[in-house]
C-alpha positions as CSV (number, residue, x, y, z in Angstrom):
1,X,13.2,3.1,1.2
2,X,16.0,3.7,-1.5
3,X,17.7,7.3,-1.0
4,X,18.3,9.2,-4.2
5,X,21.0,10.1,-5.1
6,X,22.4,14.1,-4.6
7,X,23.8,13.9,-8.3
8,X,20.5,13.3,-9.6
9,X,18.2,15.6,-10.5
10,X,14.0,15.9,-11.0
11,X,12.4,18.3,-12.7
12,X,8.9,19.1,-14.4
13,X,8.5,20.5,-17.6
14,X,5.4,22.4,-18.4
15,X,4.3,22.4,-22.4
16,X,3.2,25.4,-23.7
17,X,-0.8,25.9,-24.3
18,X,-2.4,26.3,-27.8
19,X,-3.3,29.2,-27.2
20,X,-0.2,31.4,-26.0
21,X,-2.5,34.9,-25.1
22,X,-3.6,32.9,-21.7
23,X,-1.9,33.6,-18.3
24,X,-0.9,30.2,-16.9
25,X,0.2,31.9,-13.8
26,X,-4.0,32.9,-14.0
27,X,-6.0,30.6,-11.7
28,X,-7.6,27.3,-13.4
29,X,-11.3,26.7,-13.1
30,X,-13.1,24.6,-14.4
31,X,-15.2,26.7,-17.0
32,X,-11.2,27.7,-18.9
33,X,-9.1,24.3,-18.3
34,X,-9.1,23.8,-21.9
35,X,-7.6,27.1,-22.6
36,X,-4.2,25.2,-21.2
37,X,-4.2,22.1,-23.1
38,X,-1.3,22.2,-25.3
39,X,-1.4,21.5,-28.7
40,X,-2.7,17.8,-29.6
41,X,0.6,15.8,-29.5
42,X,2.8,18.5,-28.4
43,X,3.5,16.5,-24.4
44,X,4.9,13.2,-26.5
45,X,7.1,15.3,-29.1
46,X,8.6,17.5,-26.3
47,X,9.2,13.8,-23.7
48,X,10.3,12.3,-27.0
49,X,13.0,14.9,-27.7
50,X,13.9,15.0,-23.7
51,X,14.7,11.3,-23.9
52,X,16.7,11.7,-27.1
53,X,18.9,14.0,-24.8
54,X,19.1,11.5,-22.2
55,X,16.4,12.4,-19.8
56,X,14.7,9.9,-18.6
57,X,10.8,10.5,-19.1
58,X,8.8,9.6,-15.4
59,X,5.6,10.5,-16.5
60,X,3.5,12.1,-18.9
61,X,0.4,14.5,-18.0
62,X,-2.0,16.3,-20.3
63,X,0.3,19.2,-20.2
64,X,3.7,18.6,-18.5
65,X,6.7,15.9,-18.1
66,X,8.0,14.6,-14.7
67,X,12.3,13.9,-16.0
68,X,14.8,12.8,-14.1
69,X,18.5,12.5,-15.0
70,X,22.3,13.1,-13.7
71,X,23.2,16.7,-12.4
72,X,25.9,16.6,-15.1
73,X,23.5,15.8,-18.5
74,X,21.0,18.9,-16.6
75,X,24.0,20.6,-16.7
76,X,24.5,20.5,-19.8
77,X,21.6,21.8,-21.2
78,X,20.0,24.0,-18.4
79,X,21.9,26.9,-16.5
80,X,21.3,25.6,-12.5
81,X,21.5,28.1,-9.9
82,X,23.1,26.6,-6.9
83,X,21.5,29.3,-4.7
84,X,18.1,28.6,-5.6
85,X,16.2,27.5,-2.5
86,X,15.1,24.0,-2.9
87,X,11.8,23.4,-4.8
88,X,11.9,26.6,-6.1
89,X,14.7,26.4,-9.0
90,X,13.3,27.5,-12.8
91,X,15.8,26.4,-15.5
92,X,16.1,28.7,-18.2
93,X,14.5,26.8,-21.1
94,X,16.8,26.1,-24.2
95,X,16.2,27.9,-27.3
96,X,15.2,24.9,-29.3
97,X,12.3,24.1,-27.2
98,X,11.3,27.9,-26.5
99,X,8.3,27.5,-28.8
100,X,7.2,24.6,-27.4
101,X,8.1,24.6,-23.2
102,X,6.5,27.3,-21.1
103,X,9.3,26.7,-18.2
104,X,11.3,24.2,-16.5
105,X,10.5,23.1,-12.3
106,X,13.3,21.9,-10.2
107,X,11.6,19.5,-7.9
108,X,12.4,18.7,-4.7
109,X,12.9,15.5,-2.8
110,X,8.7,14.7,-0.4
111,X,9.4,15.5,2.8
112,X,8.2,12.1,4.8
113,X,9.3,13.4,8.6
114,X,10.2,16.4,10.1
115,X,11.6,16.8,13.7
């Protein structure tokens, strides 16, 4: 198994939904999933613009973005914490995405073992 590296960094971006008056911190059932969607085409222009900064795009859901990149380029654009406990890290999201991100996830490394 390949060990990542510690100056790399994964996050998850969540997309904002079409309609902004819903909780997303509200429990999901099935009867109001749709109220979370994001706008139609809103996940590719926000992965899009995250690759143009150098992120590189893992995946692509119906209403967030796996990225991965260097601590430095996260650096860059995101205020990190150092104190954060892992798995538990939001980035502050940068004004020019504001309208369109609803937060920013550090994520940290599975856990395959513990002693």
């Amino acid at each position: 198994m390949k060990k990542k590296s510690s100056h790399r960094i994964e996050a998850e971006v969540i997309v904002r939904p079409s309609d902004r008056s819903q909780n997303i911190r509200q429990p999901i059932r099935a009867a109001s999933v749709e109220q979370f969607d994001p706008p139609k085409g809103a996940v590719e222009t926000v992965a899009n613009k995250l690759r143009k900064l150098g992120f590189e795009v893992m995946a692509e859901g119906s209403g967030s973005i796996s990225i991965a990149g260097p601590k430095a380029l996260f650096e860059r654009f995101f205020k990190l914490d150092s104190g954060a406990s892992p798995g538990s890290e939001a980035l502050d999201v940068p004004d020019e995405m504001k309208d369109q991100v609803e937060g920013i996830y550090v994520q940290s490394p599975p856990t395959y073992f513990q002693h």
